[in-house]
C-alpha positions in Angstrom: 18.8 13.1 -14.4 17.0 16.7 -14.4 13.5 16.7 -14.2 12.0 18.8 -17.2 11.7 22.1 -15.2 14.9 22.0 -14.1 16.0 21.4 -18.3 13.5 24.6 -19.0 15.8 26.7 -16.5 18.3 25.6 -17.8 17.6 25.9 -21.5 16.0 29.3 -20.9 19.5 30.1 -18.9 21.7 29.3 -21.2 19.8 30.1 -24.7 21.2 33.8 -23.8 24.5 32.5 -23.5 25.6 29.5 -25.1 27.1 30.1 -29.0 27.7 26.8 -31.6 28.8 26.7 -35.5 27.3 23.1 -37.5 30.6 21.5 -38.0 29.7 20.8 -41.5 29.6 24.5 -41.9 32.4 25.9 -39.6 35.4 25.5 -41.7 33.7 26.6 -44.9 32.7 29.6 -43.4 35.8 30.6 -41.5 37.7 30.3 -44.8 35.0 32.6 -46.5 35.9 34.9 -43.9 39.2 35.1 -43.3 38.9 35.9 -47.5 36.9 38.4 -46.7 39.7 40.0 -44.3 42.4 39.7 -46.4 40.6 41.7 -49.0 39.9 44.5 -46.6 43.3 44.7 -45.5 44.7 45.2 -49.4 41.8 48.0 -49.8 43.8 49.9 -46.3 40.7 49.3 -44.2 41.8 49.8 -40.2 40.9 47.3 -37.7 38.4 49.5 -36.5 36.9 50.1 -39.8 37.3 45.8 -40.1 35.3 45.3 -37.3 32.5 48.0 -38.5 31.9 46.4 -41.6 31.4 43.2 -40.0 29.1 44.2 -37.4 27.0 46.9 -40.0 26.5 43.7 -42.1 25.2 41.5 -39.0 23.0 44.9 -38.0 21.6 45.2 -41.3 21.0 42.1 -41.9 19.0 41.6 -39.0 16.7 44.3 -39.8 16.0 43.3 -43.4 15.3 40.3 -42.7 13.4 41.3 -39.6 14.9 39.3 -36.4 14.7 42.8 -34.8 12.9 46.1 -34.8 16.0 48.5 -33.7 19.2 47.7 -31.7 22.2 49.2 -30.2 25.4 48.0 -29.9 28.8 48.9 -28.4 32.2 47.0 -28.2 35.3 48.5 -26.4 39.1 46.9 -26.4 41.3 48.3 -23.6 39.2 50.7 -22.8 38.4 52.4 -25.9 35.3 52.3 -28.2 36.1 51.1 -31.0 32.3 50.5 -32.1 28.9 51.6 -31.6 25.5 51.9 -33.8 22.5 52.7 -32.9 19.5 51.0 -36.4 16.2 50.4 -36.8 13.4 51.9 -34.9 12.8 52.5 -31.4 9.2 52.5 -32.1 8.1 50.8 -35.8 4.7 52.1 -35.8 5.7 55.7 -35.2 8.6 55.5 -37.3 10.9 56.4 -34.2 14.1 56.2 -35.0 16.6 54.0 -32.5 19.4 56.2 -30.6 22.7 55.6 -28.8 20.5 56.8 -25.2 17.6 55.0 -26.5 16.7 53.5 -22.9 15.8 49.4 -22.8 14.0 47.4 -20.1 17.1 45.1 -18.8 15.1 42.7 -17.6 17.8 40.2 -16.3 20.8 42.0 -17.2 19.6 43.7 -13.9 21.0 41.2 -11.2 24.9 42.0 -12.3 24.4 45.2 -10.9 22.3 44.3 -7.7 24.9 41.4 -7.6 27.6 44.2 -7.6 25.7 46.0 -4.6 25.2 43.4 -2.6 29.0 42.7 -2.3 29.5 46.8 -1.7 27.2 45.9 1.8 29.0 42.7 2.3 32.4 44.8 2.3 30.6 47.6 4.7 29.5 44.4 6.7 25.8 45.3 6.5 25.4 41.5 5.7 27.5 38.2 5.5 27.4 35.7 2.7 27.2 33.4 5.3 23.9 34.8 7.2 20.6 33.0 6.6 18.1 34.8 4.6 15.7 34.4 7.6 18.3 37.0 9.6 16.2 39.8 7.0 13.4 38.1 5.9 12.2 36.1 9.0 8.8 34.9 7.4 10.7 33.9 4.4 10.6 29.9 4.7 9.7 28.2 1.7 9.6 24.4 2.1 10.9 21.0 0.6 9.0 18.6 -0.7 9.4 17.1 2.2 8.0 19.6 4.7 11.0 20.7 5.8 12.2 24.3 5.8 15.9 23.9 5.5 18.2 27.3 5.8 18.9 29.6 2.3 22.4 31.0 2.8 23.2 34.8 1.1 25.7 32.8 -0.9 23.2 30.4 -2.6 20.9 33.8 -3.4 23.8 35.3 -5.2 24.8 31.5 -7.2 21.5 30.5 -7.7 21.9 27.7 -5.9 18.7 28.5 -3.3 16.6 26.0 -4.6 14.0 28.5 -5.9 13.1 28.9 -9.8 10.9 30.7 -12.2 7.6 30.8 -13.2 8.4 31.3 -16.7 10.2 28.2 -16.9 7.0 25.9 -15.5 3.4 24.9 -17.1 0.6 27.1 -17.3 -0.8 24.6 -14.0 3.0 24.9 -12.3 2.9 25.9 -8.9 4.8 29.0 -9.2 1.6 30.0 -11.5 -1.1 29.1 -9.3 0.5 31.2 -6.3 0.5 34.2 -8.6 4.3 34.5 -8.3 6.1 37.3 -10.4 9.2 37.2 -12.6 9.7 40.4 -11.5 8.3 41.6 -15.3 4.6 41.2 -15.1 1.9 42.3 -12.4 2.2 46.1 -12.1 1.2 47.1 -8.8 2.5 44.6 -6.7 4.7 44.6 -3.6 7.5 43.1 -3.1 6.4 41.9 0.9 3.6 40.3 -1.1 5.5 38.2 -3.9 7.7 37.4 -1.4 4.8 36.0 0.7 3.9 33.9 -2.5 7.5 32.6 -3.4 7.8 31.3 0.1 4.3 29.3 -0.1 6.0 27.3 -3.1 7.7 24.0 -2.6 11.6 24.1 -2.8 12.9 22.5 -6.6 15.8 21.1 -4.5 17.8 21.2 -1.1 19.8 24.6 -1.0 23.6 24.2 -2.1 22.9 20.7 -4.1 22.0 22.4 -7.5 22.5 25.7 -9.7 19.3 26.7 -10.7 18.4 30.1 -12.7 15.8 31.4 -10.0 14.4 34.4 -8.0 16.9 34.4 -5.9 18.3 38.0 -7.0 14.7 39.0 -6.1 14.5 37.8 -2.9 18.4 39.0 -2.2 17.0 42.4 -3.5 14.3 42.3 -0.2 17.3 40.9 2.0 19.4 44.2 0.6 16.8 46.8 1.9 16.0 45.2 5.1 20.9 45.0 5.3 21.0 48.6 4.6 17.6 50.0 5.6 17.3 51.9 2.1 15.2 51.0 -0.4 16.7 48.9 -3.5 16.6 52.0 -5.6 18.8 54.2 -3.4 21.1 51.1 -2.6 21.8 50.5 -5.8 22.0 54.1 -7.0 24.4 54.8 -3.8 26.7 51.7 -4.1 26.9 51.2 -8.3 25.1 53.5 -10.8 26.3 57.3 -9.2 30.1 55.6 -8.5 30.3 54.8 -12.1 28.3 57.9 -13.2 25.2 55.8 -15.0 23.1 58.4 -15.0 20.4 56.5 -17.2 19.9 53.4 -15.3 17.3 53.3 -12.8 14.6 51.6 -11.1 11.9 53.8 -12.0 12.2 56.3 -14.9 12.4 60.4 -15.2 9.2 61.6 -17.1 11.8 63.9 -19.0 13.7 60.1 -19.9 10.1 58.7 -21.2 10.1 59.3 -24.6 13.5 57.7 -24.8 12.3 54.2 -23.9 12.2 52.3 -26.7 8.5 50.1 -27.4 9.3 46.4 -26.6 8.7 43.2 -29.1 8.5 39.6 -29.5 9.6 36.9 -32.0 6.6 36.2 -34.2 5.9 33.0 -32.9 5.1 31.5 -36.8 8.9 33.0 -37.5 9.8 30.2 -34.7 8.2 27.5 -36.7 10.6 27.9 -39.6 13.5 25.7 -40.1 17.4 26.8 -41.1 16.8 26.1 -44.7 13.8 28.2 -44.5 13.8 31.2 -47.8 15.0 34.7 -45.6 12.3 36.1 -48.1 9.7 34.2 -46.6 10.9 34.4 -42.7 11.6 38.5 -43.3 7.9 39.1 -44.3 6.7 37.4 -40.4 7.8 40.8 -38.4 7.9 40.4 -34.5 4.9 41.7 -32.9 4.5 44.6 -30.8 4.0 44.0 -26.6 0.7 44.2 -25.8 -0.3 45.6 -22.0 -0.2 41.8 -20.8 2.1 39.6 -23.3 2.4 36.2 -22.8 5.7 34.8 -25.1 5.9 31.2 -25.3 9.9 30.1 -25.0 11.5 26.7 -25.0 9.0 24.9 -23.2 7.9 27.6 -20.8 6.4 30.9 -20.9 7.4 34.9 -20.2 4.9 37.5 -19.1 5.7 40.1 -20.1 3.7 44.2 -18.7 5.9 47.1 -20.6 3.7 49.5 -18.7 5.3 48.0 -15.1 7.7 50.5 -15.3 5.6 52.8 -15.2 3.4 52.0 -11.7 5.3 53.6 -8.9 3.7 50.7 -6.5 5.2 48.1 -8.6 8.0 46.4 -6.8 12.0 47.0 -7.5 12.5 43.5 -8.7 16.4 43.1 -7.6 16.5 40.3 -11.2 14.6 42.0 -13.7 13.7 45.8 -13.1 16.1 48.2 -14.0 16.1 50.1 -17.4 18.9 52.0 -18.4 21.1 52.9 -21.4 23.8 50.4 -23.4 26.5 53.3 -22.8 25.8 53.2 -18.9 25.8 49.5 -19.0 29.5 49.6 -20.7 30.7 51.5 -17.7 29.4 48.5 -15.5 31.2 45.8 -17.5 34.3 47.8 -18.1 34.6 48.3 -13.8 34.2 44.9 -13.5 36.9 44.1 -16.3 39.5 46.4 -14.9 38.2 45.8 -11.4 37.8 49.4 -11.1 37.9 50.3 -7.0 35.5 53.1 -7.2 32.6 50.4 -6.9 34.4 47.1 -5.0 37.4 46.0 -3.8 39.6 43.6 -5.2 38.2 40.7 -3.1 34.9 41.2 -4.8 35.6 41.1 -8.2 36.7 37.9 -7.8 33.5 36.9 -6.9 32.2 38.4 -9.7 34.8 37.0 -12.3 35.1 33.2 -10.8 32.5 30.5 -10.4 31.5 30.1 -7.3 29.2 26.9 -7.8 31.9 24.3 -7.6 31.3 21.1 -9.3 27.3 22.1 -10.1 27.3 22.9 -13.3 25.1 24.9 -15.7 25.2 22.5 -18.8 25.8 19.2 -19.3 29.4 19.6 -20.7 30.7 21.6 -17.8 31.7 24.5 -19.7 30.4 27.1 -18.2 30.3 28.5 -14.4 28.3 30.8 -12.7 29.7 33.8 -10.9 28.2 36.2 -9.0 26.4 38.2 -11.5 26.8 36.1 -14.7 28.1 33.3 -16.0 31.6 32.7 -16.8 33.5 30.0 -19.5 35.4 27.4 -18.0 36.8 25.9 -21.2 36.4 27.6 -24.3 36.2 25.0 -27.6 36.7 26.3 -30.5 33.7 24.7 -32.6 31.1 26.1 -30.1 32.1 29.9 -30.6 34.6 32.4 -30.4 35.4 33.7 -27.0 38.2 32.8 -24.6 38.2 31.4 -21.2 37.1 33.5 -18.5 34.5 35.2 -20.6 31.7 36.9 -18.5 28.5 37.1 -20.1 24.8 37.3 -19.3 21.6 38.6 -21.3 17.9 39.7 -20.6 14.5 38.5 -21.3 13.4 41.7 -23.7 16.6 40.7 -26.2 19.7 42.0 -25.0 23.0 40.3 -24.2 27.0 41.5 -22.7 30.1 39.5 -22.4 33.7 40.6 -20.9 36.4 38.3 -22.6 39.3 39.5 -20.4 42.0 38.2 -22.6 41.1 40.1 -25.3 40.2 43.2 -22.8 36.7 43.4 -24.5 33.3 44.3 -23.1 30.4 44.4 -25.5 27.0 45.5 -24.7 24.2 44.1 -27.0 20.9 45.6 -26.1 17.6 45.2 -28.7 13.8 46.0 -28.5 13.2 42.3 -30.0 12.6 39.4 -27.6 13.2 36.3 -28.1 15.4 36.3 -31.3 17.3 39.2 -29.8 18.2 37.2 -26.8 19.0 33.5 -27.9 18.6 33.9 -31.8 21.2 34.5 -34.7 21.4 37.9 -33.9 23.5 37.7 -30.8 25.4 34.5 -31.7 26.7 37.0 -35.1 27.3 39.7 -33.2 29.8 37.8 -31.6 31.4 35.9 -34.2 31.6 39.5 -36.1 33.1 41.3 -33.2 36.0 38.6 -33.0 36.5 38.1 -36.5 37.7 35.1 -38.7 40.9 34.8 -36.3 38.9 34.3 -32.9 40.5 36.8 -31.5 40.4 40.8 -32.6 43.9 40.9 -31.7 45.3 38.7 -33.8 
């Protein structure tokens, strides 16, 4: 059985991901919907316009009620948007309204794309996913509990199968905590030789290849990078993903003419998370999240984020290859929609596979087995019906601030999710409606 830090990663993993309809409920609720539908199509409402009343009444309802302070969304089918809305406010206190380039902290939605230009270098054979991480990083040796330093493979970095973890998912007295180590969102200022020197000090959760683990490993792949290509992170991943696909908003560091576009980050209100279902929305819409202080602490299943919105900010700060890119939904679109039509500006065919197959075997990221993990996301093995919408195959991954993306390749979707509200914007209702609105009462928009 998992020990409980092990379940945290997990939980924390897969609260971005995972979707589920009471069964008591589901049946009620689809009829109610397809209902709905039917009445739309007798009034001569498109498809398109369909889908937009849907998603407006998730949107709106989400702000009302106050889940989130401001969003923007996007969906595309075959290439097309057929969707996007930018609500609420950028900034609440300033009354700054949200916009279609508003720019968001990814925070984890940043290792598909380092992912993605890890496997440009591994096709210009600047590194091997077979080459020990000690090839790059030779002080880089955490150990087992055991004493023993066994060898982290490239491979395991880009599967999360390297043994490391997160501090988030720990106690306050873990002992990612007491060696200082960063999630790659907190500690302005600090190299990335130096939380490299504290990742290594800490034990090993596990012997590399045995389990999948959400961890730093994009982190320390992102130190492996620059050492592969000798470049920094920033010019790797600008050279090898973000100028190929013409993402001209997504970026390590950020433009002082792009500054008043970032949006002002907040949390759940953590007295909102102490409600149940049956709670009154009248009562759970007057506890509003709570803007970021400069050091926010964000208490989530079990474990704890710290959060510094200012990081961006200090040039010293590390490029933290899992969690430090900001950029625009509309440039993250023209990542998922390369990866969905395997677009050979960025990789080659070879590669995308990688990126669109799991590549962890028989580990597993739940208990059930229904999901994989490629590299760069996590992908559904067997899609059931009663536990949400999408299809097999389905790509999808989120970030810590509240955003979330998925490819369903049957359908030839990519939707890009991206909010200002952590943690309901991540794991909460928000995301699992957006989804069940984009897909309709069919489970499927093209049926």
């Amino acid at each position: 059985m998992p020990n409980n830090q092990t379940k945290r990663l997990l939980i924390a993993a897969l609260a971005a991901i995972l979707y589920s309809v009471p069964a008591s409920t589901c049946g009620q609720a689809l009829a109610l919907e397809q209902l709905s539908a039917l009445n739309q199509e007798k009034q001569g409402l498109t498809r398109d316009d369909q889908l937009a009343a849907r998603l407006n009444k998730v949107i709106d309802k989400a702000i009302e009620q106050k889940q989130i302070v401001g969003t923007v969304v996007v969906v595309a089918q075959d290439g097309r948007v057929v969707y996007k809305r930018a609500a609420g406010f950028a900034d609440r206190e300033t009354k700054r309204a949200m916009k279609q380039d508003s720019i968001f902290q990814l925070a984890s939605m940043t290792k598909t794309i380092v992912s993605a230009a890890a496997l440009k270098l591994i096709e210009e054979n600047k590194l091997k996913l077979d080459d020990p991480v000690t090839k790059y990083l030779p002080d880089f040796k955490p150990k087992l509990a055991d004493g023993t330093s066994p060898v982290i493979l490239i491979s395991q970095l880009l599967s999360h199968t390297s043994g490391l973890g997160y501090g988030f998912a720990e106690k306050k007295d873990g002992p990612y905590h007491k060696a200082k180590v960063s999630d790659g969102l907190d500690q302005p200022g600090l190299s990335m030789a130096e939380n490299m020197r504290r990742l290594s000090s800490v034990p090993l959760l596990c012997q590399p290849g045995s389990k999948w683990c959400y961890s730093l490993s994009i982190d320390v792949l992102g130190a492996v990078l620059e050492k592969a290509a000798n470049q920094s992170l920033p010019e790797i991943v600008r050279n090898k993903v973000t100028a190929p696909l013409a993402m001209t908003a997504t970026d390590f560091s950020l433009a002082k003419g792009n500054r008043s576009r970032l949006v002002t980050a907040y949390y759940d209100n953590p007295a909102r998370q102490q409600q149940n279902e049956k709670t009154l929305d009248s009562v759970k819409s007057s506890l509003e999240p709570l803007r970021m202080q400069a050091l926010q602490l964000v208490a989530f299943d079990g474990g704890c984020f710290s959060f510094a919105p200012a990081r961006l900010f200090n040039l010293d700060s590390y490029p933290s290859g899992g969690a430090g890119i900001s950029g625009t939904a509309e440039d993250y679109l023209k990542l998922l929609e390369a990866i969905r039509t395997q677009d050979k500006n960025m990789l080659s065919s070879d590669s995308y596979k990688l990126m669109t197959n799991s590549q962890i075997g028989k580990l597993s990221i739940s208990p059930g087995g229904d999901w994989g993990f490629t590299y760069g996301s996590a992908v559904l093995l067997n899609a059931k019906p009663e536990k949400g919408p999408h299809n097999a195959g389905t790509l999808q991954w989120g970030g810590a601030y509240g955003h979330h993306w998925f490819i369903d390749p049957d359908e030839k979707l990519s939707v890009v999710e991206l909010t200002n509200t952590t943690v309901e914007g991540m794991s909460g209702a928000f995301s699992k409606d957006i989804a069940k609105a984009v897909y309709g009462s069919n489970h499927g928009i093209n049926k």
